[in-house]
C-alpha positions, 0 to 999 in steps of 0.5 A, spaced: 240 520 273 240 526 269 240 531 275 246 527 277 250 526 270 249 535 270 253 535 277 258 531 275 259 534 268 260 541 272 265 538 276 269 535 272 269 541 269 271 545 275 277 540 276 279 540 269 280 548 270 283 547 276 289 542 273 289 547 267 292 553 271 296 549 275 299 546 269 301 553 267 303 556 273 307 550 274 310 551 268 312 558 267 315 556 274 319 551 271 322 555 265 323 561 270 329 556 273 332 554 267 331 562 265 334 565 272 342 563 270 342 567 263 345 573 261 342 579 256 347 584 254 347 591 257 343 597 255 345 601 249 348 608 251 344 612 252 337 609 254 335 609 261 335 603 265 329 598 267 325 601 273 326 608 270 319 609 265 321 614 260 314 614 257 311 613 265 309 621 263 304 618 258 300 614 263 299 620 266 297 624 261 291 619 258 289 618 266 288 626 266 286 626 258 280 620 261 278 624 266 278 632 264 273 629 257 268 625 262 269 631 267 267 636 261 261 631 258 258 631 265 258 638 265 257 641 259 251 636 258 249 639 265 250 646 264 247 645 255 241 642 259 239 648 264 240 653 259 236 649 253 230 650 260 231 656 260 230 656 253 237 658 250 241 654 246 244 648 249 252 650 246 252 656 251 252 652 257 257 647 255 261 654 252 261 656 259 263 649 263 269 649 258 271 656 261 268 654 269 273 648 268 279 652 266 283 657 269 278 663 270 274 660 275 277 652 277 284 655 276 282 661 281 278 658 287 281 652 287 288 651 283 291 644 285 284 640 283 284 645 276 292 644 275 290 635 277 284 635 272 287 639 266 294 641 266 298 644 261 301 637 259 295 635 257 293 641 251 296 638 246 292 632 247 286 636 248 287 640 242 288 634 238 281 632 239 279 637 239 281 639 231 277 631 230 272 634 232 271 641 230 273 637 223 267 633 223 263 637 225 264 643 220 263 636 214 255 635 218 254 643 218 256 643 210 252 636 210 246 639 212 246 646 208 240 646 204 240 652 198 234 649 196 231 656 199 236 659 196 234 657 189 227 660 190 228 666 194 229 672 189 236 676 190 234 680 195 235 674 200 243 674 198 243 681 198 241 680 206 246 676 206 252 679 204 250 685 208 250 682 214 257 681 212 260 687 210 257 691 214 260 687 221 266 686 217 267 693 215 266 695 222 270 689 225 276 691 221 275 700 224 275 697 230 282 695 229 285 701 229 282 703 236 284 695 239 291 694 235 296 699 238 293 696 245 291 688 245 296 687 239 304 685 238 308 688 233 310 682 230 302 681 228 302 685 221 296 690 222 292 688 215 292 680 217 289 683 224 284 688 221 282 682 217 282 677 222 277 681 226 272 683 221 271 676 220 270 675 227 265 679 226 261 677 221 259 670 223 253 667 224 253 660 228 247 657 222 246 651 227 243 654 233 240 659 229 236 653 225 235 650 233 231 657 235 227 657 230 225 650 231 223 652 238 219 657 237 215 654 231 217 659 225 222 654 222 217 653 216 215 661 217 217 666 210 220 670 216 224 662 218 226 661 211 229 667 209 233 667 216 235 660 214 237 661 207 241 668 210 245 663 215 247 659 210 249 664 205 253 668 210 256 660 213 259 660 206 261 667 205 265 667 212 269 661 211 271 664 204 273 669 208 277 665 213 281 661 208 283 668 205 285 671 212 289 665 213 292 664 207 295 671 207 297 670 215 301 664 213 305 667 208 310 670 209 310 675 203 306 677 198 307 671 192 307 666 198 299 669 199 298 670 191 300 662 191 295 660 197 289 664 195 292 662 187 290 654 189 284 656 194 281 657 187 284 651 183 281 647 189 275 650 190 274 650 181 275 642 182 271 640 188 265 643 184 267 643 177 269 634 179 268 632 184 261 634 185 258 631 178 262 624 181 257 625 188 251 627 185 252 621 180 254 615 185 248 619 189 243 617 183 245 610 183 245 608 190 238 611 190 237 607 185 240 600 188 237 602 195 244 600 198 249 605 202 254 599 203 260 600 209 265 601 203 261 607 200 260 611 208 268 609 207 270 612 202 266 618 204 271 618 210 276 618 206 275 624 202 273 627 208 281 627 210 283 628 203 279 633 202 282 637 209 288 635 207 288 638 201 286 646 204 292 644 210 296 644 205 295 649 201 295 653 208 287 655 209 286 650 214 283 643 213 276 646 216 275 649 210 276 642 207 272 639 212 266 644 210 267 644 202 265 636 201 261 636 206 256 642 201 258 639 195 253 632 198 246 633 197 244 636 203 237 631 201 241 625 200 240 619 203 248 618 203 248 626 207 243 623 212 246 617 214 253 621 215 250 625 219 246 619 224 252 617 224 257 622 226 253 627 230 252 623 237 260 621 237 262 629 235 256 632 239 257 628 245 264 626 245 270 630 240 266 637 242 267 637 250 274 637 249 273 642 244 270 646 249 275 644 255 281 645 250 278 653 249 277 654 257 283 652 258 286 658 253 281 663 256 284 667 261 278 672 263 284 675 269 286 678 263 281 682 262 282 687 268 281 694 269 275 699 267 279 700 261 279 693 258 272 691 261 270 697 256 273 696 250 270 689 251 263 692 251 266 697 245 267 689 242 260 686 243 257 693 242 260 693 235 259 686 234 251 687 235 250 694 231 253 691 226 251 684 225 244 687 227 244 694 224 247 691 216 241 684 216 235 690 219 236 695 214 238 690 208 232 687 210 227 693 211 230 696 204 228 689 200 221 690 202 220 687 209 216 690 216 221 694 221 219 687 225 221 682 221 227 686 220 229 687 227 227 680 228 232 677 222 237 682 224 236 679 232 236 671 228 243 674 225 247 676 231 247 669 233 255 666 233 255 661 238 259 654 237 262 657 230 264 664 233 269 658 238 273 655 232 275 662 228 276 665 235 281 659 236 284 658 230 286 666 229 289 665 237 294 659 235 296 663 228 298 668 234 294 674 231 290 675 237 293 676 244 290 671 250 287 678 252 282 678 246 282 671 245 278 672 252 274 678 250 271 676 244 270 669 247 264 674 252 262 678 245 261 671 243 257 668 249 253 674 250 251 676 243 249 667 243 244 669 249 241 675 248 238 673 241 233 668 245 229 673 250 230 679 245 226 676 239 221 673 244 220 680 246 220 682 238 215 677 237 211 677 242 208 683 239 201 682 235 202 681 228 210 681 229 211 676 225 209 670 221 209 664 225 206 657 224 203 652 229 206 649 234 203 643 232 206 643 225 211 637 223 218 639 226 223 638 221 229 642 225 236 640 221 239 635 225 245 639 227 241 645 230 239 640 235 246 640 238 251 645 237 252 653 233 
């Protein structure tokens, strides 16, 4: 009886559903006839008619959209995974599946599958997402700085540091005076080009420094704590330095500068001065309480956008917000690491890959032609290498350390990676750079990335080079090391 009852049950059911949408298709049909004699009043002038879709483009644009970011993931986690097996950092791979996905390679073998995939609509898109993620991902770079070396180090470490600049910089800036006259525009004033050049040549990418580290055991190493801490000395120093070209760049004359580099400092007096006591209170109590509420990673949002806000509307750029509130959280919090969880598989994975699209897209590597291009974008990486290498080698070696160690320091220095990326793109929009040196500086940031792996194997490969710890000691990688640089 039970079985029987159960059959029927469902078949009740099944008529009930039946009758149900034959209602409602009946009904709909009944209310069309009553609805068929009534007349609505003409289109307001100016409006196209109906069967004309004026937003039809946008369907369009989020099909190309959809598709362009599932292209780019696949094969920047493709690529990003054959380099890491050759052990290079993944960001490398993934930088190049940008520039293989866009007019230097698809665009020229095939230009009717590169123009369907990412056409030129879809930039602005792109770029959007793109500057998302880049603005996360420069909040988990400042979230995982940890100065706690830093305290215990002696000066010498921050004197490397600081060479490792200057020495590039002041190189980057020389350069310009051979580069400006033939991959510049007039309209670019020549101080804003030195600047942004010797900027460019002076960053370190922290996280895939922090990532070859760990691979090769020396993270916990006196030579690895020395690296690290000048990595993360030299980050700081650099976006400084960005917000100050910036802010001169924008201005269009010399009080609107005096007035952007005037409200850098008030911001940076605030977060530090205000802010910062605020964070490090409400991370005392929420240790205390065990709790991390969905409200308090809220609000750790919002301060994030308040924070990048505020540095776009001074005119230094919202990264360098983004970054400020992520180094004024404890790098050792709970909150920090939880933000970081959180963040890093959507950025990494998702925001990142439009980043590395929307670059390839801008990367024109036809630009580069002739023996007198392609030898000025080796003068480039030359210049870039001797003076990010020669400046930490010999601050180094003067401070006390071995030539080795020195030369190993000075090889872990010249590692740009995924940061280079982001000054390069923001020192193309502000049209300070030409396509054609947007290009070039893309190779030097690409090759000087790859090179540090197999030279410092060969530096450390020789006996008693360096300081190293067992490969069967505890990991402790930060996390963004494991993803990008």
């Amino acid at each position: 009886m039970n079985v029987e009852g159960a059959k029927t049950s469902r078949w009740a059911w099944a008529l009930g559903y039946v009758a149900l949408l034959a209602i409602s298709v009946g009904g709909f049909f009944v209310i069309r006839n009553f609805g068929m004699g009534l007349v609505a009043p003409a289109p307001a002038a100016g409006t196209e008619p109906f069967g004309v879709v004026s937003g039809g483009a946008k369907v369009d644009v989020l099909l190309h959209v959809l598709l362009a970011l599932a292209v780019i993931i696949v094969t920047a986690r493709g690529l990003g995974a054959l380099f890491a097996r050759i052990q290079q950092p993944a960001v490398i791979g993934e930088v190049i599946a940008g520039i293989i996905l866009g007019p230097s390679l698809l665009g020229r073998l095939w230009p009717s599958a590169s123009g369907f995939l990412l056409p030129p609509v879809v930039a602005p898109f792109l770029s959007v997402l793109s500057q998302v993620g880049v603005l996360l991902y420069m909040f988990m770079v400042g979230l995982e700085l940890d100065f706690g070396h830093a305290r215990s180090r002696t000066h010498a470490t921050v004197a490397i540091s600081h060479a490792s600049i200057v020495v590039p910089f002041l190189l980057g800036s020389a350069l310009a005076l051979l580069l400006y006259p033939r991959l510049a525009s007039h309209d670019v004033p020549f101080t804003v080009f030195a600047l942004f050049l010797g900027v460019s040549m002076s960053v370190t990418a922290f996280p895939v420094l922090a990532r070859i580290l760990t691979d090769r055991g020396m993270h916990r190493s006196p030579m690895g704590t020395i690296a690290l801490t000048c990595a993360a000395v030299d980050d700081v120093t650099a976006w400084c330095l960005l917000a100050f070209v910036v802010s001169v760049a924008t201005a269009t004359e010399m009080m609107g500068a005096l007035r952007t580099v005037v409200l850098s400092l008030v911001y940076v007096a605030v977060m530090f001065a205000l802010v910062r006591p605020l964070v490090l209170r409400l991370m005392r109590r929420m240790e205390r309480d065990q709790t991390l509420s969905r409200p308090l990673i809220a609000g750790a949002f919002v301060a994030l956008l308040l924070s990048a806000l505020a540095t776009e509307w001074i005119g230094i750029h919202a990264i360098f917000g983004a970054f400020v509130m992520g180094v004024i959280v404890p790098a050792d919090s709970r909150l920090a690491r939880e933000l970081v969880n959180k963040l890093e598989d959507i950025v990494v994975i998702l925001l990142l890959p439009a980043f590395f699209a929307y670059t390839g897209m801008r990367t024109q590597m036809g630009l580069v032609s002739g023996g007198t291009q392609w030898l000025l974008c080796g003068l480039i990486v030359l210049v870039a290498s001797v003076g990010k290498f020669g400046g930490s080698a010999l601050a180094a070696r003067l401070t006390g350390l071995s030539w080795r160690d020195s030369s190993a320091l000075g090889i872990l220095m010249n590692t740009r990676g995924l940061m280079e990326l982001i000054v390069l793109n923001i020192g193309l929009d502000l049209k300070v750079i030409s396509p054609a040196l947007f290009a070039m500086l893309v190779i030097m940031a690409v090759v000087t990335t790859f090179a540090t792996t197999p030279i410092l194997h060969v530096v450390t490969k020789v006996p008693g080079a360096l300081h190293t710890v067992p490969r069967t000691a505890p990991p402790a990688p930060p996390a963004l090391g494991q993803a990008q640089g």
